[in-house]
C-alpha positions as MATLAB code, in Angstrom:
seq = 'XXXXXXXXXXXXXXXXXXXXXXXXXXXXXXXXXXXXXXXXXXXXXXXXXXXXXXXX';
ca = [
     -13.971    3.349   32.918;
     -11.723    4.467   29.922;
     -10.089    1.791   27.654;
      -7.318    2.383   25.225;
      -7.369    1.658   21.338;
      -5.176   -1.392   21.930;
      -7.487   -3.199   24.777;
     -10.775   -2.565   22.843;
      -9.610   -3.990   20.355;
      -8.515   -7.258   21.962;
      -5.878  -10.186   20.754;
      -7.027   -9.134   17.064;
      -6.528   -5.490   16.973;
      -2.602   -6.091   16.410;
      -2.774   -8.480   13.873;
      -5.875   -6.879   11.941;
      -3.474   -3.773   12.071;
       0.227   -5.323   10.780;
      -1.825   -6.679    8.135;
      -3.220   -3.544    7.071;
       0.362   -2.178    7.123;
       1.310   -5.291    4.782;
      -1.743   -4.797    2.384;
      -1.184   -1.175    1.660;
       2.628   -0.076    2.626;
       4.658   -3.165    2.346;
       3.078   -4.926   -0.835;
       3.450   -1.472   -3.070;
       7.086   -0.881   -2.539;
       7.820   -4.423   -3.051;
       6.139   -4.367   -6.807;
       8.189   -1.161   -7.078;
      11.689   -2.952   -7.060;
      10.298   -5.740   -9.119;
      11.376   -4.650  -13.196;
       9.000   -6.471  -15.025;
       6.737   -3.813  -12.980;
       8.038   -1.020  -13.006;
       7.734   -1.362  -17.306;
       4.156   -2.596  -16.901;
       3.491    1.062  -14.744;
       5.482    2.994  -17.600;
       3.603    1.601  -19.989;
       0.537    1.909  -18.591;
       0.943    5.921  -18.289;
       1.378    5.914  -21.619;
      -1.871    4.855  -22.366;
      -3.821    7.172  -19.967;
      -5.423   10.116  -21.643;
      -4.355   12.359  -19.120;
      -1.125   13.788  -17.404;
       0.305   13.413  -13.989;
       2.259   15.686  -12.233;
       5.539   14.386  -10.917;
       5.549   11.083  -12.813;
       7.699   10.590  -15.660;
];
């Protein structure tokens, strides 16, 4: 017998996953609308050694 993703997982598997979804996609773009952050990113390319393309 075959289970789906969802049932193996059990009662946790949705949870675990919305707060993955939190954690890595939800948590960034809030600090992105934030100012005080957005001057503490700019500053902090200005310090790296190197250049990245598309920023700044």
């Amino acid at each position: 017998m075959q289970k789906n993703l969802l049932q193996k997982s059990g009662k946790w598997g949705v949870t675990l996953g919305a707060i993955w979804l939190g954690i890595h996609i939800a948590v960034p773009l809030a600090l992105l609308r934030i100012p005080a952050f957005q001057k503490y990113l700019i500053a902090f390319q200005n310090k790296l050694p190197f250049s990245i393309p598309g920023v700044g």
